[in-house]
N, C-alpha and C positions, 0 to 999 in steps of 0.2 A: 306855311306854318302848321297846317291841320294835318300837312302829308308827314313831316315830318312828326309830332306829336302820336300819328297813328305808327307810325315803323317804331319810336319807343315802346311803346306799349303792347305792342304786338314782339318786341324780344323780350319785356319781361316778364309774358304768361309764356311765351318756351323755354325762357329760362325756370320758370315755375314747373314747364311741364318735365321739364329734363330731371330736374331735381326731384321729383316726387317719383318720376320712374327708375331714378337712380337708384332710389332706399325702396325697396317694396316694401309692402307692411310685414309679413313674413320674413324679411331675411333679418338673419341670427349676425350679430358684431362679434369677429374673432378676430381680435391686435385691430388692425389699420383694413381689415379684412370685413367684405358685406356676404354673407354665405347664406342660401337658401336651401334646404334640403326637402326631397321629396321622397316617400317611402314608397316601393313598389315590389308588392300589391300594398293595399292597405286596407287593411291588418297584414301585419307580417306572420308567416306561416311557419313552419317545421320542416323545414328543407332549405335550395335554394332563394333568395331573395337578393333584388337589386336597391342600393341607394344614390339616386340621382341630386348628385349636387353642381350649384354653379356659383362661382367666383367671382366677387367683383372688385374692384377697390372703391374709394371715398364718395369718387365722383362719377360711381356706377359703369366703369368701363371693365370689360371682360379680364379675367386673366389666365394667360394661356402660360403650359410650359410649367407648374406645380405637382410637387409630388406629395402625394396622398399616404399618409398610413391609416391603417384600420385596424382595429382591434377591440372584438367582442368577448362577454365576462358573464358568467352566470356564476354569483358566488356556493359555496359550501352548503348543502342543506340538510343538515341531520347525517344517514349515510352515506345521501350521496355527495360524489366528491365536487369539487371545483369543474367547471366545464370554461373553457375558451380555445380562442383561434382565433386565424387574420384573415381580411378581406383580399379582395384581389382590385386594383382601380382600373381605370381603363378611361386615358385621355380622351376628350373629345373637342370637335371646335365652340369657339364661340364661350369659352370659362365653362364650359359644362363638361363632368368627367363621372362616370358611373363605375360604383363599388360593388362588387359580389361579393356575398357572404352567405354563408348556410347556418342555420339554426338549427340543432337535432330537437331541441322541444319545443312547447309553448310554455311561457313563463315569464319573468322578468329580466331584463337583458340588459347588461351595459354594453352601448356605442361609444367608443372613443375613436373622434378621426383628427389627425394633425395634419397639419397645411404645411406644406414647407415653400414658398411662392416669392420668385425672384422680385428682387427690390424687396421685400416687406420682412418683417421678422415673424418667425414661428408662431404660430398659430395653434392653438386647439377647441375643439369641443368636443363636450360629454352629452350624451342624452340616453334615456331608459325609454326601449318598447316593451310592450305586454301583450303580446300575439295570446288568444285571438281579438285583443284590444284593439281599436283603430287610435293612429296618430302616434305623440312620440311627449316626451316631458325632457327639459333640456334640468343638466343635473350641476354643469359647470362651459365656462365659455371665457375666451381671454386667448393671450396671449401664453409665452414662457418666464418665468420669474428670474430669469438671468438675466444679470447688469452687464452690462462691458466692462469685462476686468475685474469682475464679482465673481462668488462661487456660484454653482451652476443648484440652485433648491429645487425641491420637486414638491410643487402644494399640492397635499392627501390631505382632507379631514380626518378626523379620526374614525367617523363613522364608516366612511367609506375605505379605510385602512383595515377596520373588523370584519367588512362585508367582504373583502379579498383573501382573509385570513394574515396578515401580517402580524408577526410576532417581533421580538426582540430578543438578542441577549448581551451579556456585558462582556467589553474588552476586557480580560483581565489573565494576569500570570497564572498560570498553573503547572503542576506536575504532567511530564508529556513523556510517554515513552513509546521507542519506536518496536515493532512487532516485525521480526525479518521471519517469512517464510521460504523454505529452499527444501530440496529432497538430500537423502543421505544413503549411506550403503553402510552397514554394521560389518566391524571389521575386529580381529582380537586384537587385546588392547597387549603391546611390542615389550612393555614394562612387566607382566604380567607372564611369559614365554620365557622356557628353560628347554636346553637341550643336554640331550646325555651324548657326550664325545666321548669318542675312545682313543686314548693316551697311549696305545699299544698294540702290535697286534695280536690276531686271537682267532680262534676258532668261535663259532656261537654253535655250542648245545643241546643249551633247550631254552624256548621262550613261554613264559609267565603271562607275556600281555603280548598278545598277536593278532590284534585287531586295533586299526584304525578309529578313532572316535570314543574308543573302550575309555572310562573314568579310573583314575587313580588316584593315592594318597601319596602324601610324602611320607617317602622310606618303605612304600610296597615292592618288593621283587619285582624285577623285570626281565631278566632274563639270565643265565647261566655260562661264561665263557672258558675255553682252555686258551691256555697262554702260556707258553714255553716261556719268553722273556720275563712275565712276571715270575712264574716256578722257580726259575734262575736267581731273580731280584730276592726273592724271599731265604732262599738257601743261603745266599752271601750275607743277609741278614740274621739268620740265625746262626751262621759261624761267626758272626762277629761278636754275636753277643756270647757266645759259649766261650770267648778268647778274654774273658774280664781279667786283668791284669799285666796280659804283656802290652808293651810298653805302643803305643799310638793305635790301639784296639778301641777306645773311645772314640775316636776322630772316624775307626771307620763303621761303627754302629751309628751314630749319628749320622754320616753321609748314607749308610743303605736305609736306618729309616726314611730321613728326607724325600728319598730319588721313592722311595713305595708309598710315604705318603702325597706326592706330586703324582702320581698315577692313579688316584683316588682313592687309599684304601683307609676307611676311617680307623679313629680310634680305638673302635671296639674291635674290628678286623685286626685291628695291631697286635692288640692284648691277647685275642685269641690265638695270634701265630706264635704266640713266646709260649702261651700257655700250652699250647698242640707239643711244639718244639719239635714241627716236623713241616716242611713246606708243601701246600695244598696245589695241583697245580690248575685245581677250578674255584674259579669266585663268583660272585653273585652281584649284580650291578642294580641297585634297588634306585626307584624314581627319586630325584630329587625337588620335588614340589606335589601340590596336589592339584587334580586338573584333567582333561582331557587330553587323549594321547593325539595330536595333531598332523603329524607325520610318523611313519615308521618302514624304514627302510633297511631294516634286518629280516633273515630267513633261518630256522633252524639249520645246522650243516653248512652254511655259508662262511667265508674268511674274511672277518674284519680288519679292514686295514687301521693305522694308526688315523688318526685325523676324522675317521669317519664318524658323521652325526645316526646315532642309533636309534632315537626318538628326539620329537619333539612335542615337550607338552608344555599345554598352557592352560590359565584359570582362566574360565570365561565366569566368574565371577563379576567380573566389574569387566567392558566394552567400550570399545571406540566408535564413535560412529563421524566419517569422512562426508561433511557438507559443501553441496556446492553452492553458494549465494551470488546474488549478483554484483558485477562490476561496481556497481553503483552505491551497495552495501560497503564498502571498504572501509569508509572513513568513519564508519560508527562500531563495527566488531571489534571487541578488545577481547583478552584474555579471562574470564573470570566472570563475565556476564552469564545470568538464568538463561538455562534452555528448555525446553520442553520438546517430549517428542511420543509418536504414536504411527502406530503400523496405520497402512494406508486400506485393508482390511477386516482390524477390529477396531467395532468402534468402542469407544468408553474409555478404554486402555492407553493411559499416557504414563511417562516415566520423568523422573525429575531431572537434569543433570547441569551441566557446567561449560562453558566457553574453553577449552585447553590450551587451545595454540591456533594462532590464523599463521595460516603461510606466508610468506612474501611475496611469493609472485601472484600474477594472471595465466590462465591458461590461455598460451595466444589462438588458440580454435572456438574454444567455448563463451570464450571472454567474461568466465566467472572464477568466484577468488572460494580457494577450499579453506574451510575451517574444520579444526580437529574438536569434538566435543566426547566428553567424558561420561558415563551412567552406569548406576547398579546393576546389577544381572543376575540379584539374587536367588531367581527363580530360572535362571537357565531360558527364560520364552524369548531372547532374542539370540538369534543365533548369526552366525560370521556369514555374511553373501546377499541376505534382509534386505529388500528397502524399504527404507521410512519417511515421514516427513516430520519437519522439524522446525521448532518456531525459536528463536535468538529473540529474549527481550531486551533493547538497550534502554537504559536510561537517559532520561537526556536533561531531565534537574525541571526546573520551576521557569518557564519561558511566556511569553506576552502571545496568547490565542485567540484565535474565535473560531465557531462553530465552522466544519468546511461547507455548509451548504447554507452560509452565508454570504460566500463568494460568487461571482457573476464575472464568467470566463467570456473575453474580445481578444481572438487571437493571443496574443503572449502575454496580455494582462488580465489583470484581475479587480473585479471591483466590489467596492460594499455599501448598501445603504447607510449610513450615517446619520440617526436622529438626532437634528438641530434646534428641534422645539414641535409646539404642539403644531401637529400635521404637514409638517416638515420635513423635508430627508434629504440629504446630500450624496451624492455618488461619488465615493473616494477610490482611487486607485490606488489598490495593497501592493507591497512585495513580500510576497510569502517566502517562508523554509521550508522543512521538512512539514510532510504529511502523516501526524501520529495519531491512529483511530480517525476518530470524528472530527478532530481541531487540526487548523492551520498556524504555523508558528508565524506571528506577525513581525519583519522584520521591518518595515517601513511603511507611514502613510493613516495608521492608527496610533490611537492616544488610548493608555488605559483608562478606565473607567468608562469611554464613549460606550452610545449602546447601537447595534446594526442591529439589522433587519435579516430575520433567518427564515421567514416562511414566505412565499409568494414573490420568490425573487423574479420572474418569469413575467410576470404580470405589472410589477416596479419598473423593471428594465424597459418593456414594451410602452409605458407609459415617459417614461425618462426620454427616449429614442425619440418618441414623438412631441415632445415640450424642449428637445434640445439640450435636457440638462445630464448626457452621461458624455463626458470626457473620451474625446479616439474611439469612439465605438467602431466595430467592424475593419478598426487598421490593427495592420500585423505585428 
């Protein structure tokens, strides 16, 4: 009876002793988790530094095969800006696993390390060192705030939301308009080009404007031709007119005027060959527009045939300039949209113009789409061969935004803090549109008026990753 009574008593002070070495007085409760941590060196220093942690569960047995995140914060201070970075862990046996981390100053520092350890749910703790302070001050400890089958919350105080710099701003409609940048080649504008044809042959003279590039008026002399066929045309014109009264002499003044004024010869040219009442057999071929002479392809002494273009001149007045935008651009260039544009050269100098014509096709090599744009040239400083750049504003009306560097890119999604209440935040996954300026067009996943989180998204996310609450992180 004594033997037995003594073997009782003797399992209930090992069970005593099991249980006291199970909980040391130091180790820290995070979820279903017993965590000890040791600082090495201690005080932490301005450089590298290790932190030695071990892992237990309830009933103080090791736990091996846990992955560590790390993540240190020194918030904003006057100029200077934010500083942080991650630890590196490094498994060990026995639940004991050690983290590097480098500290560039002394100061006050936020530790955040999350537990992620089979069998048990997510883990985290917070604690501030103050190198060259010895020891550590734990700042927050727990678990992650997800339910099963609940939204995934992220607990930030608000004070520690200020200390990271976290801002907000609100979901809401606004006017968005897209900015297309593309190169261009200044070209004369096809509407604005007149050529002088010759309706006859001719000898040429003598030439008035015999230089390429040379400026003209409408109705300046151009050059001086002989022409037997017209001398001809004009003779049978003036005999016809000299013949007023016999009978079908009408019919044939009319038919010689016609056939001389179909070969160009104006009005006043007319009036003065009745008035002469002798046929000239040189005329004078005067520009018909005003403008730069473009082409010229006549020589004093030379024999112009019927058909052939003599000059061609255009007003570079008003210009075309030939954009090529991207593939991508298509579905937003219309006709009649603002442009703006400026030599790639001088700076300050932009010009105002207009969207004309998009083409239909792709070029299938370049795989970008041309657009025609229209502008003044009332000073002549863009000339035909120029390249430019050129900005297309499209409108795109009153659409549901937010800020783009409120978004937090994981492979092909996108995500956004989401305040749900005081110190709060939820991780929603957006489907954006178009990218216009600063704002993301919100086509799914936001509600207007919510408010997200637009500053220290870097910092949210690292905290998120490690309390379990961001949705598909790091899948494709």
């Amino acid at each position: 009876m004594k033997s037995t009574t003594s073997c009782a008593m003797a399992l209930v002070a090992l069970a005593a002793c099991t249980r006291s070495k199970a909980t040391p007085a130091d180790a820290l409760h995070a979820g279903d988790l017993l965590v000890q941590i040791a600082i090495d060196p201690d005080p932490p220093r301005a450089g590298d530094n290790v932190l030695h942690v071990t892992l237990t569960d309830a009933q103080g047995k090791p736990v091996d095969g846990a992955r560590l995140g790390f993540v240190y914060d020194m918030p904003a201070m006057g100029a200077m800006p934010e500083m942080k970075g991650n630890g590196d862990s490094k498994p060990l046996a026995g639940g004991k696993y050690d983290v590097s981390y480098g500290l560039s100053m002394l100061g006050d520092w936020y530790l955040t390390l999350g537990i992620e350890a089979p069998g048990h749910p997510p883990a985290e703790l917070r604690f501030k060192v103050s190198p060259p302070h010895k020891g550590y001050s734990v700042e927050s400890r727990g678990g992650g705030t997800r339910r099963e089958g609940g939204p995934r919350i992220l607990d930030m105080n608000p004070e520690r939301q200020q200390l990271i710099g976290v801002a907000y701003a609100r979901v809401e409609r606004r006017p968005l308009s897209l900015s297309l940048r593309a190169s261009g080649r200044v070209e004369v504008d096809e509407t604005q080009v007149a050529d002088v044809v010759l309706k006859y042959d001719a000898y040429v003279e003598k030439l008035f404007v015999d230089q390429t590039g040379q400026p003209v008026k409408a109705g300046q002399p151009l050059l001086t031709l002989y022409s037997p066929e017209l001398l001809a045309s004009e003779q049978d014109y003036l005999v016809a007119a000299r013949s007023q009264g016999v009978p079908g002499s009408e019919q044939l003044v009319r038919a010689a005027e016609e056939r001389l004024r179909l070969w160009g010869l104006s009005q006043a040219q007319m009036a003065d060959l009745r008035q002469r009442g002798r046929a000239e057999p040189r005329i004078t071929i005067h520009s018909p527009s005003s403008g730069v002479v473009l082409e010229k392809n006549v020589v004093a002494g030379t024999r112009a045939m019927a058909g052939s273009v003599l000059y061609r001149i255009g007003n570079l007045g008003r210009i075309w300039v030939q954009a090529d935008l991207f593939e991508s651009d298509a579905p937003y260039v219309q006709p009649g949209h603002p442009a703006t544009m400026r030599l790639p050269w001088a700076t300050g100098a932009t010009w105002k113009g207009t969207v004309q014509f998009v083409y239909p096709t792709i070029d299938e090599k370049t795989r970008s789409m041309r657009a025609r744009l229209a502008f003044s040239n009332a000073r002549l400083a863009l000339k035909p061969g120029m390249f430019v750049d050129v900005n297309v504003e499209v409108p795109l009306g009153n659409r549901l935004a937010i800020p783009d560097n409120a978004l937090l890119a994981s492979g092909e999604h996108r995500y956004a803090f989401v305040k749900r209440g005081e110190g709060q935040l939820q991780a929603m996954e957006v489907k954006v549109g178009v990218l216009a300026g600063d704002y993301d067009e919100v086509l799914e996943g936001l509600s207007e008026g919510e408010e997200v989180a637009t500053q220290a998204t870097f910092l949210l996310s690292s905290e998120a990753q490690l309390r379990g609450a961001l949705p598909r992180w790091g899948q494709p």
